[in-house]
N, C-alpha and C positions, 0 to 999 in steps of 0.2 A: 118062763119060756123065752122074753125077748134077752134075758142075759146068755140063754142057750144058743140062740140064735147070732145073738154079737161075736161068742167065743166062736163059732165057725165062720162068719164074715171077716172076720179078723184075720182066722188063718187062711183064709180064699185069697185076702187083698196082699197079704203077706206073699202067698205065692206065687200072684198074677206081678207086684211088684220085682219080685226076684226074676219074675221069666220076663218081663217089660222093660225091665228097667237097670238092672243087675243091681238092686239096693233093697236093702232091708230097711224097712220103716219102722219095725221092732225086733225086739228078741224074741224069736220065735219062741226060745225054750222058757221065757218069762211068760209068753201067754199057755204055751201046755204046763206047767209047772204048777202055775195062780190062776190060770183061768183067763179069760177073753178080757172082761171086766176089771178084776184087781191089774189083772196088767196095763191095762189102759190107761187105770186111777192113776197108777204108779208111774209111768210115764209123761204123765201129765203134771203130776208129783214137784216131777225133778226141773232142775232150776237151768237146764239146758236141752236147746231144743236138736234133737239126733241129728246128726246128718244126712240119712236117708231124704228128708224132705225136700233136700236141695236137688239134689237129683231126680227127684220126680217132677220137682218144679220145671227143669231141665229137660225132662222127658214131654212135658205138658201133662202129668199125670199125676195133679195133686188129686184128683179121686180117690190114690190108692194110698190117701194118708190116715194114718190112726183119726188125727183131727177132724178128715171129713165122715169118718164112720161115725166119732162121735155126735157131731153135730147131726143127722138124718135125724129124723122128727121121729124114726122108730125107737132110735133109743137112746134120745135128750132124758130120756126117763130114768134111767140106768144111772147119773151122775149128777151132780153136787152141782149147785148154780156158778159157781168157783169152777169147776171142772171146765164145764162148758164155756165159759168167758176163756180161759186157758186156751182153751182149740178153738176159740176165735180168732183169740187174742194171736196167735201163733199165723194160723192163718192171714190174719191181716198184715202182717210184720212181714210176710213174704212179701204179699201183692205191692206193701208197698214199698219195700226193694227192689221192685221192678222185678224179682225173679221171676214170678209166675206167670211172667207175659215173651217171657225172651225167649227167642226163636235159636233153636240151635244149628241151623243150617244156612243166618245170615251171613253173610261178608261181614267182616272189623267186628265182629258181637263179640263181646267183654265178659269172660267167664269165670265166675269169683272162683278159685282155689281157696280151699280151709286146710289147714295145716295146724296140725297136731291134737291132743285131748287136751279136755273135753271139745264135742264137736260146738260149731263157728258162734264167736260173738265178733263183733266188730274189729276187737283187738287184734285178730287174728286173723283177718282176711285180707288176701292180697287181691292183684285182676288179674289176668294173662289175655291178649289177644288173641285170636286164631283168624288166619284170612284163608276163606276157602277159594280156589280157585277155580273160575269158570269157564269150562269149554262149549266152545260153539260149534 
């Protein structure tokens, strides 16, 4: 029942991110396809972490990540002690890039741009500044 449950959580956070955020935090057609679950596993899998997540971080709405689904005490059950450190492990890697605390409507805030496949490692990030200007 709680993998029943994951596979529709999944596509709720899926859609709450598309209409929040305009970003996919996974392949929709990977979790209807394989299920809530394998598609999770399989994501977490993979040796790069999606783009999607930056933009939520951005949004302030790492909630709506694969990683924080998995982690909920309902269904740490569901995955592999590997799994779980994985969507920590991901999780922490944001915070402590400072993404997950940056405000996107400050003045001089420094917005990483990721350019090109696979989505962002180091190699491959730039900044761009953006100054918003303030009327009085």
């Amino acid at each position: 029942m709680a993998a029943e449950k994951f596979h529709e959580d999944l596509i709720n956070l899926y859609t709450s991110a598309v209409q929040s955020c305009d970003c996919q935090p996974i392949s929709l057609s990977s979790v209807v396809a394989q299920g809530g679950v394998p598609a999770a596993k399989k994501y977490l899998a993979s040796n790069t972490v999606r783009s999607g997540l930056f933009p939520l971080s951005e949004y302030g709405r790492v909630d709506l990540s694969v990683q924080s689904l998995v982690l909920r005490a309902e269904y740490r059950g569901l995955f592999e002690p590997n799994e779980i450190q994985e969507a920590e492990k991901r999780l922490n890697l944001l915070e402590a890039s400072g993404l997950a605390e940056m405000d996107p409507l400050a003045a001089n805030t420094t917005f990483p741009i990721y350019c090109g496949s696979p989505p962002p490692s180091k190699a491959n990030i730039s900044c761009l500044t953006i100054n918003y200007p303030f009327f009085c």
